[in-house]
C-alpha positions in Angstrom: -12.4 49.8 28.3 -11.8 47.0 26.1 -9.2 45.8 29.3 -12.2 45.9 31.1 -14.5 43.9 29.3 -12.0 41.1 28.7 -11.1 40.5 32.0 -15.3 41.2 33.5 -15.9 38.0 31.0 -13.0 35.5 32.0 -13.0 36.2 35.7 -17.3 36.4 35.4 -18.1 33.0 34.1 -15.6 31.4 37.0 -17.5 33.6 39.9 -20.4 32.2 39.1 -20.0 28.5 39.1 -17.9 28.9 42.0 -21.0 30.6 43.7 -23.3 27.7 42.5 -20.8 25.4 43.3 -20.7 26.3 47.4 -18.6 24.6 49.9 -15.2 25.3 50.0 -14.6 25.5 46.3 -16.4 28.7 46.4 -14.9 29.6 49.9 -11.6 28.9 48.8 -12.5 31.9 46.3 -13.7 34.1 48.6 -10.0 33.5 50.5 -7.9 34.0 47.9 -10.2 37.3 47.0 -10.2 38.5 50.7 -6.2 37.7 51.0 -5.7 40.6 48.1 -8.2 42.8 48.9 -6.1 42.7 53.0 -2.8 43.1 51.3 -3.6 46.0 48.8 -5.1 47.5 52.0 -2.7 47.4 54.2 -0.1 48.3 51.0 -2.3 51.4 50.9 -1.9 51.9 54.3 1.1 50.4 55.8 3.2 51.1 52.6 7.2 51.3 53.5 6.3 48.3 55.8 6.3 44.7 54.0 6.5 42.8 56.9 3.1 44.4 58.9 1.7 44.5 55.3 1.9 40.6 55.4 1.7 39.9 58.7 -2.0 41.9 58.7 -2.8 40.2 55.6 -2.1 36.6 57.0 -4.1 38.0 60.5 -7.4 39.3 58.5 -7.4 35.8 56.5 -7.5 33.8 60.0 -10.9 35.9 60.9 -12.1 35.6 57.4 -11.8 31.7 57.7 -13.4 32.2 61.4 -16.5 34.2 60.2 -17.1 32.2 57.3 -17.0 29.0 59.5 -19.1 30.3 62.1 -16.0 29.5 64.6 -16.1 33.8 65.8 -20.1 33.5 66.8 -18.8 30.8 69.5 -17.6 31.5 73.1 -14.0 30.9 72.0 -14.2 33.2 68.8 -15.9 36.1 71.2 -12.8 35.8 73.1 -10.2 36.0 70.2 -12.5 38.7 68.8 -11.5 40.8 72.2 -8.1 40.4 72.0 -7.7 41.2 68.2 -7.4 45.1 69.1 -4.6 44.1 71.7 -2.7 42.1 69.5 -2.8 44.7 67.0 -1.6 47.7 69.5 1.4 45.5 70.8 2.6 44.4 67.4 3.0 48.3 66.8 3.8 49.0 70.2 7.2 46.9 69.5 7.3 47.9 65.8 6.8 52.3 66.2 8.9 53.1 62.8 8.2 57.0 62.6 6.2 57.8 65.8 4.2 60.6 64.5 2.7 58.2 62.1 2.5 54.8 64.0 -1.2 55.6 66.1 -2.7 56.0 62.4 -0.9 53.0 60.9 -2.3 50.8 63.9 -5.5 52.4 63.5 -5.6 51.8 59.7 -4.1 47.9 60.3 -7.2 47.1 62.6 -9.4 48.4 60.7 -8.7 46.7 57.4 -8.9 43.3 59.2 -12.9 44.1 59.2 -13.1 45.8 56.5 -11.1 44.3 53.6 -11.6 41.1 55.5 -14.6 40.6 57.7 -16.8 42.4 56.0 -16.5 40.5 52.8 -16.4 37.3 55.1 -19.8 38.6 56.3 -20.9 38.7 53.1 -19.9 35.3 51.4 -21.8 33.8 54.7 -24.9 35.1 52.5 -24.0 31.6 50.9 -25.0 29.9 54.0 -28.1 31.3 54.0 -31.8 28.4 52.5 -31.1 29.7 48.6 -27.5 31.2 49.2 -26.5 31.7 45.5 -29.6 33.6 45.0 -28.5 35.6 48.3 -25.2 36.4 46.8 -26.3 37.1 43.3 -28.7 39.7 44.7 -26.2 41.2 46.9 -24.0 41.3 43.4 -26.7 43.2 41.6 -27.6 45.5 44.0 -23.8 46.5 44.2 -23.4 46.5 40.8 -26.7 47.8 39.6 -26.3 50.7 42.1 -23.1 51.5 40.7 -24.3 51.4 36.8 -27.8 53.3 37.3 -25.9 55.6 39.4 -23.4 56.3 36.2 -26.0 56.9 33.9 -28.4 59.2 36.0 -25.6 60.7 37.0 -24.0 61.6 33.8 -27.7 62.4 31.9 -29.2 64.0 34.7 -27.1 64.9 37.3 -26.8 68.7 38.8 -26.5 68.5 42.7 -23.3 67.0 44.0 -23.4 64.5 46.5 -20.2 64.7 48.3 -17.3 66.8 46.5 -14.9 66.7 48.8 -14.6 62.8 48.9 -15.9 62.1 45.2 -16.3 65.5 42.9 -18.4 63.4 40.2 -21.4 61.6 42.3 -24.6 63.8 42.5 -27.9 63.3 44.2 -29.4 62.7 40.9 -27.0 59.6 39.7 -27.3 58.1 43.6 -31.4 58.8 43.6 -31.2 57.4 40.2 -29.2 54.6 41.4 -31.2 52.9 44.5 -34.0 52.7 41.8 -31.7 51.0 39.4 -30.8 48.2 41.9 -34.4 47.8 43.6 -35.7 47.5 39.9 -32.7 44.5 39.3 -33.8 43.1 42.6 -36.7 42.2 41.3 -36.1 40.8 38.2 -33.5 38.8 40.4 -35.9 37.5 42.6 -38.0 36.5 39.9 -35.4 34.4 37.8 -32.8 33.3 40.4 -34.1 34.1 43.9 -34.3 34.4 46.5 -37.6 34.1 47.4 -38.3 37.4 49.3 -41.9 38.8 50.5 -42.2 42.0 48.5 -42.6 44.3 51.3 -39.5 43.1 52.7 -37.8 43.6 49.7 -38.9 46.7 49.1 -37.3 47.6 52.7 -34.2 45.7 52.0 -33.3 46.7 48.5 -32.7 50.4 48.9 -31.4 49.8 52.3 -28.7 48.0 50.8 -28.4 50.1 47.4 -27.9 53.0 50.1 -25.1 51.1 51.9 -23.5 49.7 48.6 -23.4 53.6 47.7 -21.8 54.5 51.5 -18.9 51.3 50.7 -18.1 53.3 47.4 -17.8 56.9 49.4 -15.8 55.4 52.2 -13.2 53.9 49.7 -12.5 56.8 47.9 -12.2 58.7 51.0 -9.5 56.3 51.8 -7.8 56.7 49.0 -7.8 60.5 48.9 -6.3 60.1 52.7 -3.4 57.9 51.5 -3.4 59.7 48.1 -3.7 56.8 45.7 -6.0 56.2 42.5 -6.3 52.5 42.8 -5.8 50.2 45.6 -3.8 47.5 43.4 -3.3 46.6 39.6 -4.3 42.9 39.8 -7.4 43.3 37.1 -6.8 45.1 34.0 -8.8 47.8 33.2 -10.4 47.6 36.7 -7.7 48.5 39.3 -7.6 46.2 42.6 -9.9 43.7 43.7 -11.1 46.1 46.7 -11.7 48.4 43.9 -14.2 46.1 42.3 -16.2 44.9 45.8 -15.9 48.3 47.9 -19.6 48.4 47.4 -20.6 44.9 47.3 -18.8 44.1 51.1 -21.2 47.4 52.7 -24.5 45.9 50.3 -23.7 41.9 51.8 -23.4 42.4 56.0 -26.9 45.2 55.4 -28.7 41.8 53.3 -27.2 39.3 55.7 -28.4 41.2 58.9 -32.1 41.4 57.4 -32.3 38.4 56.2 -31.2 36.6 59.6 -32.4 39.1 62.2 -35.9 40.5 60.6 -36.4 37.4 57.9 -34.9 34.6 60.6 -33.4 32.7 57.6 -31.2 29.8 59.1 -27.7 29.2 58.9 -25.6 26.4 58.3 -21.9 27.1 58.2 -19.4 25.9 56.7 -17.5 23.2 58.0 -13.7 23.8 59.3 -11.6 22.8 56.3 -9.6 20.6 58.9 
């Protein structure tokens, strides 16, 4: 615990001036954090392979830095968006190792790319967003404030189990007890940092995105159960791997970025291609 702590309030103070910061000093962060979160991934998944683990890794930073620039939402990006699944089946197609396991190691390899990557490309566009860093720090305490209420109503009141076969120790009670948890921190969120949010909307949005913050947590642990692992990397002490720490926060970001362009119409403005 004390591991924990430590390394919560050195990497803390650094996330959240990068956030403030914007531009590419804080996209450079969201990079170097999506680059690790690909690679323990794919060493999760692709694990007597180094060369496809980096290879992936390297692939899933190029749409990363194409999401995040707004370069996939143009004609061009549709295309190379298409013909991500192909190049993924042909590298495997050429590189079959053990062929009763390579269908699900080309499965897993795509599917990383959008989730270790994308989706937490998806979410750091939040930062593009009128009021970004306010965007981003709610999508941070609904993850997290989902995941604390949750341990506490779970552990003082929880009966009912929620999903034993992919997490014994979640109940209905700790995941009831925390979507109120986060919708309560949305508020206070709104009121000291922002964003400025209509408060029927966020009534709507906050559990939504409690809910999916809850359904990122589930789907990594399932993950891990498949490839029978207890952390996906040892990079933060106390805390495992970095897709440990935002398994939640990339499912909570893409639900908050969808409302708030689609239903809110909030604007975007990119950032610009590093080069």
């Amino acid at each position: 615990m004390a591991a924990r702590i430590i390394s919560a309030l050195i990497a803390l103070p650094i996330v959240l001036y990068l956030v403030h910061l914007g531009g590419w000093g804080f996209g450079g962060l969201v990079l170097f954090v999506g680059l690790v979160c690909l690679y323990e991934f794919m060493g999760m998944t692709q694990k007597q392979d180094g060369l496809t683990r980096v290879l992936m890794t390297g692939l899933g930073g190029a749409l990363m830095l194409g999401i995040m620039t707004g370069k996939m939402a143009s004609l061009p990006g549709m295309v190379v968006f298409t013909a991500l699944p192909i190049v993924v089946v042909v590298y495997f197609l050429f590189r079959t190792g053990d062929m009763q396991t390579v269908g699900a190691r080309a499965s897993f390899a795509f599917t990383g790319l959008f989730w270790a990557g994308g989706l937490l490309a998806v979410t750091a566009s939040l930062r593009s967003l009128p009021g970004g860093d306010g965007w981003l720090i709610l999508a941070c305490v609904l993850a997290w404030g989902s995941d604390t209420g949750g341990y506490f109503a779970g552990r003082f009141l929880g009966k009912h189990k929620l999903y034993p076969k992919v997490s014994p120790k979640k109940t209905w009670e700790g995941s009831i007890g925390g979507v109120i948890a986060a919708t309560g921190g949305a508020f206070i969120c709104r009121e000291v940092l922002g964003p400025q949010v209509d408060t029927t909307h966020l009534l709507i949005m906050a559990p939504l995105a409690a809910v999916f913050g809850q359904i990122g947590d589930l789907a990594e642990s399932m993950l891990k159960r498949t490839v029978n692992v207890k952390d996906s990397g040892t990079i933060m002490p106390g805390h495992g791997g970095l897709f440990d720490r935002v398994d939640a926060l990339i499912f909570v970001g893409p639900t908050l970025f969808a409302y708030a362009t689609l239903v809110l119409g909030q604007p975007l403005q990119w950032l610009p291609f590093p080069w």
